[in-house]
N, C-alpha and C positions, 0 to 999 in steps of 0.2 A: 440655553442648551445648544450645542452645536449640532450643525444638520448632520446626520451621516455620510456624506459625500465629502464632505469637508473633512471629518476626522479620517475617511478611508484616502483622502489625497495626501493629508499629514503621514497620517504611516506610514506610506510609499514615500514621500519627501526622505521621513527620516531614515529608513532602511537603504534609501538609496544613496544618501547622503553618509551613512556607516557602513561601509565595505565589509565588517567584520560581523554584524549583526546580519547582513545580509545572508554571508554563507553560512552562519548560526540556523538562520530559518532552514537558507537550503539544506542544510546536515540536518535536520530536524525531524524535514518533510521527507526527504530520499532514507532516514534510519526508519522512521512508520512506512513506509512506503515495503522495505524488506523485511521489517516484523511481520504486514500485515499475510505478504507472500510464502514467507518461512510458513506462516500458522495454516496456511491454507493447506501448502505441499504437503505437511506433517500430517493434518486430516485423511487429502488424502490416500494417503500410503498409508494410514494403517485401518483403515478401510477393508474391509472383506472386500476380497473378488467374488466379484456375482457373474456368472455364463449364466448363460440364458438355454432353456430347455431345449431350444432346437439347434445350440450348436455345444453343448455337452459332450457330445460323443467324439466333434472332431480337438476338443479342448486339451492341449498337452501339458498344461502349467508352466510355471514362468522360464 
């Protein structure tokens, strides 16, 4: 069985060694990267506004 160091240095060999696999991963990693962003913003914005009791009064909405 090969060490883990070894197959994690292959990987890098070949990725780096295929230019096109490479920007595969990077497109891959930067497309979850703005899913994960989008899912968050979406949260939240539809999110209730919450003021807090002691500044209620001066609170004028958005």
């Amino acid at each position: 069985m090969a060490d883990f160091a070894t197959s994690v240095n292959d990987f890098f060999a070949f990725l780096f060694a295929n230019p096109g696999y490479l920007l595969l991963l990077a497109g891959g990693i930067a497309a979850f990267v703005i899913f994960v962003v989008a899912r968050h913003i979406h949260k939240i914005r539809s999110e209730d506004i919450f003021v807090h009791q002691a500044w209620g009064a001066n609170w004028k909405g958005r």
